[in-house]
C-alpha positions in Angstrom: 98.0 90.7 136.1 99.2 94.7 136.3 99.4 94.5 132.8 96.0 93.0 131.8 94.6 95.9 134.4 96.4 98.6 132.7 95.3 97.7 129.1 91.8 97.2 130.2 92.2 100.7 132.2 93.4 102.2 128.6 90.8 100.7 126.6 87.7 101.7 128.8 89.6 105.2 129.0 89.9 105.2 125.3 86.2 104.1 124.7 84.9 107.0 127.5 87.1 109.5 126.5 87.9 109.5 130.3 92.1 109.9 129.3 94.8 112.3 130.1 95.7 114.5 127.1 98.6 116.3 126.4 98.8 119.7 125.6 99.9 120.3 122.2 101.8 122.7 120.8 101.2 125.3 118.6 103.4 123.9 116.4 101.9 120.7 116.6 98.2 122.1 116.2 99.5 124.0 112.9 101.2 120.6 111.1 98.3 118.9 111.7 95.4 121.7 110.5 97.8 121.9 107.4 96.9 117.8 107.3 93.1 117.9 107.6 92.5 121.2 104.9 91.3 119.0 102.7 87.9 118.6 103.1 87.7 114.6 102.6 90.7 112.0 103.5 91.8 109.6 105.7 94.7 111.1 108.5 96.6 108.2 110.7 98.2 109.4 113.4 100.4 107.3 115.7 101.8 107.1 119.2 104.8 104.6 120.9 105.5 105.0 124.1 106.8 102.3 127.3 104.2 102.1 129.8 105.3 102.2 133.7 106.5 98.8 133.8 108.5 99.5 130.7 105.9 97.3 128.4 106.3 99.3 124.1 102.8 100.2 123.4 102.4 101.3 119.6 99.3 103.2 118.8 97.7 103.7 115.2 94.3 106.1 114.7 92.6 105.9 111.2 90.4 109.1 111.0 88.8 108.7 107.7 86.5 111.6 106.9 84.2 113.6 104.2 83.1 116.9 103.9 85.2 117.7 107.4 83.2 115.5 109.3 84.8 112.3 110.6 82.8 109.2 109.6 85.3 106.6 110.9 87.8 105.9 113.5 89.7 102.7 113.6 92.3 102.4 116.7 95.0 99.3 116.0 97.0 99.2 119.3 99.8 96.2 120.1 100.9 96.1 123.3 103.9 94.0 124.6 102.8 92.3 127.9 104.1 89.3 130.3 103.9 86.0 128.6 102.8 84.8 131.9 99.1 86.9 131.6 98.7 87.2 127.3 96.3 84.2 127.5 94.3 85.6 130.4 94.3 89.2 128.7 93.4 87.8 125.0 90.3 85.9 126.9 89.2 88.9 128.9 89.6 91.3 126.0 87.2 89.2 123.9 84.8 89.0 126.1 84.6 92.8 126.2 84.4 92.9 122.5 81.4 90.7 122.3 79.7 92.8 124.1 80.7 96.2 122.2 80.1 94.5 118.6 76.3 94.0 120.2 76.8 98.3 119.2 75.8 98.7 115.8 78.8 100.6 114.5 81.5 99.1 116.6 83.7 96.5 115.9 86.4 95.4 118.8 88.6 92.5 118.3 91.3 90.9 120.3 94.4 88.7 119.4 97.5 87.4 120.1 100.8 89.2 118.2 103.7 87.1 118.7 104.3 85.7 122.2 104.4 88.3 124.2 102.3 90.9 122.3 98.4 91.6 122.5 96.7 93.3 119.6 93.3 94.8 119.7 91.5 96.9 116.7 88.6 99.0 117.6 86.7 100.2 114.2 84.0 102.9 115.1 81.3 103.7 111.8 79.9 106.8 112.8 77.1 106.8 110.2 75.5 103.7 111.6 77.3 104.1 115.3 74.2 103.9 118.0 75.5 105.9 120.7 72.8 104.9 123.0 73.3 101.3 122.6 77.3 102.0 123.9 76.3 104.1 126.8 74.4 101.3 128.0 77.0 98.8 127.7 78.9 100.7 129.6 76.6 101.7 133.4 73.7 100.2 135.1 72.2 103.7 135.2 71.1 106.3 132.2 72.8 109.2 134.2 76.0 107.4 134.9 76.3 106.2 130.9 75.3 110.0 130.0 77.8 111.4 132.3 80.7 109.2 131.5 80.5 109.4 127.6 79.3 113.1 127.1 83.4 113.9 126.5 84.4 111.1 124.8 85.1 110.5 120.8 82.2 108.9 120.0 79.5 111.1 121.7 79.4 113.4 119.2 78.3 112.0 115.3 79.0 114.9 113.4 82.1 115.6 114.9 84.4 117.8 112.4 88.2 116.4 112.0 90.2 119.6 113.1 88.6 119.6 116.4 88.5 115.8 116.6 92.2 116.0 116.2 92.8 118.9 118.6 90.5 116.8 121.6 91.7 113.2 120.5 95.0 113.6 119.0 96.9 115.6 120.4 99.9 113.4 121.9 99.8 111.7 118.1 101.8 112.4 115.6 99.5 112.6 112.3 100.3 112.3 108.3 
């Protein structure tokens, strides 16, 4: 049940933008402008790490943009978790993607990897993304929804890549 909580906690994080970042280095910040000078592409950037109970979480961004400005963002994260709770966490996460892939633009989907692994892919099309639509799946109020998604990735549609990297990937490593 910790499990399902904490991947729940790290999608609705993801999805407001809510998250921890780490500070990159200046290092970091220079490999991965040197990535995005062209002005059209597609950068993936990825991210392992264990989670507190010792769980592997692998985590894969698509950025896909043109003229600098990021038009798509597809997340593919696996997660190992307790055999015991993969049912119950599969069932929950689908019904949260039914009601994001109500958004036009968003498209969430849940599975099964393995026994003991849970897969989701979240694919966000900024040019027909209605970012209205997702802050009201997300509060019962039009000033909670405003002030809960004004940080994150997808309140912005003309967001340009090197500072989309810099606020989102920071902790990533990108190619």
């Amino acid at each position: 049940m910790k499990k399902f909580l904490i991947l729940l906690l790290a999608l609705l994080l993801l999805v407001t933008g809510c998250g921890d970042k780490k500070e990159a280095s200046s290092n970091d910040d220079d490999s991965k402008a040197k990535e995005t000078e062209k002005t059209s592409g597609t950068l993936t950037c990825t991210k392992s790490e264990k989670d507190e109970d010792g769980y592997l979480v692998n985590d894969t961004m698509e950025v896909t943009y043109k003229d600098k400005k990021v038009t798509r963002v597809k997340e593919t994260n696996i997660s190992e978790v307790d055999k015991d709770y993969l049912d119950m966490s599969v069932s929950f996460g689908e019904m949260l993607a039914e009601q994001l892939n109500k958004v036009d633009g968003v498209n969430v989907v849940y599975s099964k990897e393995g026994e003991d692994k849970l897969k989701f892919i979240m694919d966000i099309d900024f040019k027909t993304l209605d970012v209205e639509a997702l802050k009201k799946q997300f509060s019962d109020s039009e000033d909670e929804s405003t002030e809960s998604t004004n940080d994150s990735f997808y309140s912005n549609k003309d967001a340009n890549i090197d500072d989309f990297v810099k606020k989102n990937l920071a902790d990533y490593t990108c190619k």
